[in-house]
N, C-alpha and C positions, 0 to 999 in steps of 0.2 A: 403409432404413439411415440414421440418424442422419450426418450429414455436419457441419454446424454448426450454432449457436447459431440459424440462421433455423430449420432444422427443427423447433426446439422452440419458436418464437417462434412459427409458425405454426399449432403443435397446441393451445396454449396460450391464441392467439387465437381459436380455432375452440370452444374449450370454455368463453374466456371472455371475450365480446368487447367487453362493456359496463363491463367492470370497470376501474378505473383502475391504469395497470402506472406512472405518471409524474407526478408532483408537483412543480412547484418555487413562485417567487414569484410569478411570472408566468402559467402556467398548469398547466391539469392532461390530460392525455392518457389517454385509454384503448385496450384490446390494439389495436383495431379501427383506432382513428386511428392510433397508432403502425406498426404494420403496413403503412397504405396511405399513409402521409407518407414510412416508408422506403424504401416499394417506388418511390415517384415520384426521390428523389433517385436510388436505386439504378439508376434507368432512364436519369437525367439524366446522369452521371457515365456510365455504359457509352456513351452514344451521345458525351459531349465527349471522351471520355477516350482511347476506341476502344484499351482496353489492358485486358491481366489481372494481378494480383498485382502491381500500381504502390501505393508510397506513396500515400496521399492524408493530407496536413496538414491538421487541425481546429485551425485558430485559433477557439474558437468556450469564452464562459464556460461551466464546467458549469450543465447546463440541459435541458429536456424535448428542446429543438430539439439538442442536443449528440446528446445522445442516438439521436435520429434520423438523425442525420449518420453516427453509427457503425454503424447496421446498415445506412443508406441503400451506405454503402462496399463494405456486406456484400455488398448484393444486387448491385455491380454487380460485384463479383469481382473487387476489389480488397482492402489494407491498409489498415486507419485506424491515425492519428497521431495522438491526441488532443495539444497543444500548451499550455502554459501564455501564457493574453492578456499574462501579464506579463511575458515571454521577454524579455531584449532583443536589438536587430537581430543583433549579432554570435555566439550563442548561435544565433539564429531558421538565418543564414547556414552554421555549422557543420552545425545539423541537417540544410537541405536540402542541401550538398554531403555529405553522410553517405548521405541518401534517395538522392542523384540522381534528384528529383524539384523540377520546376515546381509541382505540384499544390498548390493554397493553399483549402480549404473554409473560409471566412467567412460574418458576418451582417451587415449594413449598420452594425450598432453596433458590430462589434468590426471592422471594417474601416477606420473610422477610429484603433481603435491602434494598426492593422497604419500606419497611413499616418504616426503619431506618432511611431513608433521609426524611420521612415525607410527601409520598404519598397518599394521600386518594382517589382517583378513581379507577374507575375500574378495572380489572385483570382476563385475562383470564389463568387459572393455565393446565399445559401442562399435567400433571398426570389426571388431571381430563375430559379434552377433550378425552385424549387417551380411559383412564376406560368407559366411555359413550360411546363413540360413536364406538370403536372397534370390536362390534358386529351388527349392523347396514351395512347393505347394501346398500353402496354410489356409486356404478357406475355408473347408472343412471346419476345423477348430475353431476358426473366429468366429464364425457362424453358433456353433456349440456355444462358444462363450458370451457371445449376444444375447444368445437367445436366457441365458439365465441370469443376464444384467438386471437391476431391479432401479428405479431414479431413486432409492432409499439408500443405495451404496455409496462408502464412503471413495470421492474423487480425487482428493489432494489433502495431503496436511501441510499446513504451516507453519514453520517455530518461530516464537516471541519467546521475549525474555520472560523471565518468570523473576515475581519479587524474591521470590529466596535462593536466586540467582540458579535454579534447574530449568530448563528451557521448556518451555508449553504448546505441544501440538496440538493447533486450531485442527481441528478433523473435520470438512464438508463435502455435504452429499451434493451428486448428482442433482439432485429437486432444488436445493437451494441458488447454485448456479443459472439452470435453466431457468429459474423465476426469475433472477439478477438479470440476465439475459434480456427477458423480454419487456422487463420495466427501465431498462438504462436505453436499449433502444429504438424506445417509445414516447420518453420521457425526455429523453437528453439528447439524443439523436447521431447517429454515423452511419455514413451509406458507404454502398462498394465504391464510392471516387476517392473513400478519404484514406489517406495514408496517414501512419499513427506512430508520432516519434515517440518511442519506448526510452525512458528514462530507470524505472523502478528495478529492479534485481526480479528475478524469477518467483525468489523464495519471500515476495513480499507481495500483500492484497493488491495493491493496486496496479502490479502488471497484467493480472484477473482482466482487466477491462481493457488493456490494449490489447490483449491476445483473442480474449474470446467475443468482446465484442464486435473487433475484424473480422475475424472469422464467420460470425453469426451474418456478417450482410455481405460480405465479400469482399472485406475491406484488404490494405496490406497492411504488416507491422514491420516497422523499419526502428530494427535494436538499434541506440547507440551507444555505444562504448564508454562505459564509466569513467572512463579517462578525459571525456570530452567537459566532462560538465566542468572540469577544471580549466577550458581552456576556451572560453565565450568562441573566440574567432573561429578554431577550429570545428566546435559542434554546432553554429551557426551555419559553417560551410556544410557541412556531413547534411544538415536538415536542408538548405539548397537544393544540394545537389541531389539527394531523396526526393526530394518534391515533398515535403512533410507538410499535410493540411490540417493536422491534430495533435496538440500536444493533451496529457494531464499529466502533469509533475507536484513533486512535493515543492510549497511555496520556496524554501531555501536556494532550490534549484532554480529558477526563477529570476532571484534574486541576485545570484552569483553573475547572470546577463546585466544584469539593470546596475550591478556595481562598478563594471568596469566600462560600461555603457558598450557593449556589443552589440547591439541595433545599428546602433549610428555607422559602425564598420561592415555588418556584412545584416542583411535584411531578408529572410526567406519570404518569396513572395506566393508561396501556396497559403500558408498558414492561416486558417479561417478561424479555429475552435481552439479556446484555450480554458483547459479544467484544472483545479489544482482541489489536493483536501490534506491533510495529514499534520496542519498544523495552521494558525491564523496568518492570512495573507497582508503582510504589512502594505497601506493605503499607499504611500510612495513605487514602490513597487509595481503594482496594479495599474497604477498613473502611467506610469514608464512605458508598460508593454501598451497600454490602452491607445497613449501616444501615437507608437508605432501603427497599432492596426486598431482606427478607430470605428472598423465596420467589423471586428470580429466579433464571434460569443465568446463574453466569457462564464464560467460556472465556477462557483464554491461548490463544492463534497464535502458530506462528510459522511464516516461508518468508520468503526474496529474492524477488524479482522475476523473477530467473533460474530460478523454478521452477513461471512459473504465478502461485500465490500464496502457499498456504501447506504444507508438508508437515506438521505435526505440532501437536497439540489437547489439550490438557489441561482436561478440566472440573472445574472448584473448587467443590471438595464441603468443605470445611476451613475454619475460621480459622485464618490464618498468623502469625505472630509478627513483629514488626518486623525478626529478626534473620535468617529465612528468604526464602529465597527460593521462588518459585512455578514445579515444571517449565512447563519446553518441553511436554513431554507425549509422545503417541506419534504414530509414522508414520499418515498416511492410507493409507487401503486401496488397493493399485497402489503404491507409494512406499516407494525403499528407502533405508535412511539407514546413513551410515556415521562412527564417531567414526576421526581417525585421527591418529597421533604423528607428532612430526615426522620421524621416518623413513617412514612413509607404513606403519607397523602399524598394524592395528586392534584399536583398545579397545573390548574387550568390556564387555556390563552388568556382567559379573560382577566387572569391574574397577574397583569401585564409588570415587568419587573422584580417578581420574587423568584428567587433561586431554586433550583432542583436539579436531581442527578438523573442524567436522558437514560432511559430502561429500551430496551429495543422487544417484539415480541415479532413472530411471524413464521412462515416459510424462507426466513432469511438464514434463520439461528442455525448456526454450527450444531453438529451430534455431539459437541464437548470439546472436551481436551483428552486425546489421544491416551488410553490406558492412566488415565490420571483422576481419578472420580473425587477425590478431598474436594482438589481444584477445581471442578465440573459443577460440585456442590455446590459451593464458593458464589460462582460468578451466574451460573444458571439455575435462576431460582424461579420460584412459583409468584405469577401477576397477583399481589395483592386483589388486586380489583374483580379478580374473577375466581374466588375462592371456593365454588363447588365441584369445578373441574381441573384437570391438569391443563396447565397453558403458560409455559417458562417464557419467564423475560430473561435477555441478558444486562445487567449493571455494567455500563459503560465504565465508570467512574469519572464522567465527564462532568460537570456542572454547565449549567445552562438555564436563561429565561424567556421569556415570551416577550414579541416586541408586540403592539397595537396593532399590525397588520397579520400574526400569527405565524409569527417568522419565530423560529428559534433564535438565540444568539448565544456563541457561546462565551461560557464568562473563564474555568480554568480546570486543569485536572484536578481531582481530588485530592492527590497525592504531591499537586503543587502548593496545597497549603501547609503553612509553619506558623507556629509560637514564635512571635518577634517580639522582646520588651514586652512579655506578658499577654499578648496580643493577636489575633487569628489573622494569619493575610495571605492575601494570594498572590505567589509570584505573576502567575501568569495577567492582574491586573496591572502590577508594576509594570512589565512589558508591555505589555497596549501603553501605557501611557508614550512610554519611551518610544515604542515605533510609531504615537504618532507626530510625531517630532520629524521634522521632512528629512534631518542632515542626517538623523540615524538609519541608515542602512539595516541593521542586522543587531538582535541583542540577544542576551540570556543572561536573567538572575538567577545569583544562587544566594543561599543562605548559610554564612559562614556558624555553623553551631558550635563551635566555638568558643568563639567571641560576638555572639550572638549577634552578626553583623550580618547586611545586606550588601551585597556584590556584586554589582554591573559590567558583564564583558560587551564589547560594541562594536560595531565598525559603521565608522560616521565619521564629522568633521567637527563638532563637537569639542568640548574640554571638561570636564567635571565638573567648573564651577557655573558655566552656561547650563547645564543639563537641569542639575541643581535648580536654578533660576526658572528656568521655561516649565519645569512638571511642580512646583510648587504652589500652581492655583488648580492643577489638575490632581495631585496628591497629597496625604494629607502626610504632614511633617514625617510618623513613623514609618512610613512605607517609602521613603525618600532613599534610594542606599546612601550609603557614607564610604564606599571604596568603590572605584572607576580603574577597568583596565581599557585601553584604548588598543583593538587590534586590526592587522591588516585583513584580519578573515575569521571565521570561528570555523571549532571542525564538525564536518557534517558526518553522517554514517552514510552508507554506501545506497543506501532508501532515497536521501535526500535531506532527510529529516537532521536537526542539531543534536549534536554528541550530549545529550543532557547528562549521562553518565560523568563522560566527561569533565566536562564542565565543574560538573559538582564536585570532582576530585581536585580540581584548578581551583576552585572558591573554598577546602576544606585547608587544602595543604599547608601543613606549617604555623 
């Protein structure tokens, strides 16, 4: 019986042991190495740790050795934490009093940022577990520690921000994954030829499906270096010269190609499959890459993080129209999805065009948020619909409707609506209008509260009083902004996804 992600790490290994499962700048790993580099830390960590189902924090850059780190955690039957190196202290301090864990997995390089932000605890340094304990014979105990694995244990937490600005570990099991697993590569498809350019940070859902997707058929994952996304030419070449046949990135990322038209300069010609989810894929964009490879897949995603990764797939078989938008798509197999009003009715497909907030239910859902139960309450609550048993949905806080073919679409977060001139509106409508305008590139409104004003940053070729003109049969007068900033770029986070934080600090200022 399948229990975790090692189970299949090692069947995998065994059918493919010379193949390369790991690529970054630095080196490259095969099943066989990866395997016997995780099983040494996994040994290391059981015998310093002498605990089961403990935190362990990966202060470590994504990387072949990250990587190792994360199943090394596996094997000693423990949690991995994958950590952002660029956390600062007081962030780093909330999460471990969050963990309530000491447990700090470092590299000698990223142990001096640990020492820059002003870290003084402990530190377990990854060279040095490896050195030790690499000639030590741990089968014994990993065998022990297998054998009391359960797929109800928790396998990785995740932190997201938290609206009261404390960070919130998404905490999932073993069961959740493996289901994610076999619905994503059944449904959406990757086999051992494809190699998987890695865009997303370690410590964010969506690297979930370049890592262990690969893994699951024998695929490779080829990290690239965050540094690339800022520079078309160079992580066009990096994906060349990988032979990269798969991306899924956040749309932003994307788009950073199609802005300064990087195709037209350097063209990976593996590239079959292109998946993107973590925010609306603006139509121009989409056109762009389609251009380029017009016999490739493409797929919308979507999912929180509270669910795994992604529950629902739409593959785009269509050219779109600047003025439509692209479904959500449909549920994965196991995954049940729910639109609901704000009286907590459910809207049916067949209620084609009213709005609701996507509820997710399944073996997808998180155990919670990490030693946080307010929160846990909060967001994971009991299915109306099925109120003589227990059976928790989780509240997205997405909005979304039904198109005629039973395709979700989504319409904006929750938390992107405001009071404007007395008035309920949704940023995120205001942007579709605007992206679908060919010359806009890239936007985000904000809501100056204030001056109770609407704020348009952009990058496009555009002027304020053109924008004005062309969205004024597609918007109605009060949802029109009235201040326009015209930028070379907006700034992204390190996921992919726009600095909406940001942003909002740019639209409040002053």
């Amino acid at each position: 019986m399948t229990i975790s992600v090692l189970d299949i790490l090692e069947a995998i290994a065994g059918k493919y042991p010379d193949k390369t499962v790991c690529i970054d700048s630095a080196e490259q790993l095969t099943y066989s190495q990866l395997t016997r580099k995780a099983k040494i830390i996994g040994y290391a960590l059981s015998q310093e740790l002498k605990a089961r189902q403990k935190p362990v924090v990966l202060f470590l850059e994504k990387s072949c050795k990250c990587l190792t780190a994360m199943l090394g955690a596996l094997y000693s039957g423990n949690i991995y934490v994958p950590m952002d190196t660029k956390t600062p202290l007081e962030r780093l301090k909330s999460i471990l009093s969050t963990l309530d864990t000491d447990c700090i997995l470092t590299s000698a390089k990223d142990k001096r940022l640990l020492d820059k932000i002003g870290y003084t605890g402990e530190a377990y340094l990854y060279e040095t577990l490896m050195e030790d304990y690499q000639d030590r014979d741990g089968s014994a105990v990993l065998a022990q520690v297998r054998d009391g694995m359960l797929d109800t244990d928790l396998m990785y937490i995740l932190f997201t921000s938290g609206s009261t600005g404390v960070p919130k570990g998404v905490a999932i099991r073993n069961r959740s994954v493996l289901d994610y697993i076999d619905a994503y590569v059944s449904q959406v498809g990757i086999t051992e030829c494809d190699v998987v350019g890695n865009q997303a940070p370690f410590y964010n859902d969506m690297s979930i499906r370049d890592i262990f997707m690969s893994i699951a058929v024998g695929g490779t994952v080829c990290i690239i270096p965050q540094t690339y996304f800022m520079s078309p030419k160079k992580l066009l070449e990096y994906m060349r010269d990988n032979q990269v046949t798969y991306t899924c990135w956040a749309p932003t990322a994307y788009g950073i190609v199609s802005q300064f038209d990087g195709l037209a300069k350097v063209r990976p010609d593996k590239l079959h499959k292109m998946l993107y989810s973590g925010e609306v894929m603006p139509i121009p964009v989409l056109a762009y890459w389609k251009n380029y490879y017009p016999n490739a897949d493409f797929y919308q995603l979507y999912g929180p993080t509270e669910i795994t990764g992604v529950c629902l797939f739409h593959k785009i078989t269509k050219a779109y129209r600047t003025d439509e938008k692209i479904p959500l798509g449909r549920p994965f197999q196991n995954t049940g999805i729910l639109l609901l009003d704000g009286d907590d009715r459910e809207v049916t497909p067949s209620q084609v065009e009213t709005p609701g907030e996507i509820c997710v239910y399944g073996t997808c859902l998180a155990a919670g948020y990490y030693n946080n139960p307010e929160k846990t309450r909060e967001a994971f609550v009991q299915n109306p619909l099925t109120p003589l048993y227990p059976n928790l949905m989780y509240r997205t806080g997405d909005l979304a409707k039904w198109d005629k073919d039973g395709n979700l679409i989504f319409i904006s977060r929750k938390d992107y609506q405001i009071k404007h001139l007395g008035r309920r509106i949704e940023l995120g409508e205001i942007e579709a209008a605007m992206q679908a305008l060919e010359e806009i590139k890239l936007c985000c409104c904000v809501h100056n509260r204030e001056k109770d004003e609407l704020v348009l940053y952009y990058v496009g070729d555009l002027d304020a009083r053109e924008i004005m003109l062309r969205v004024r049969d597609t918007l109605p007068k009060h949802m029109i902004p009235t201040a326009y900033h015209k930028e070379d770029t907006l700034p992204v986070l390190s996921n992919g996804k726009l600095n909406r934080k940001l942003m909002d600090a740019w639209g409040n200022k002053g």
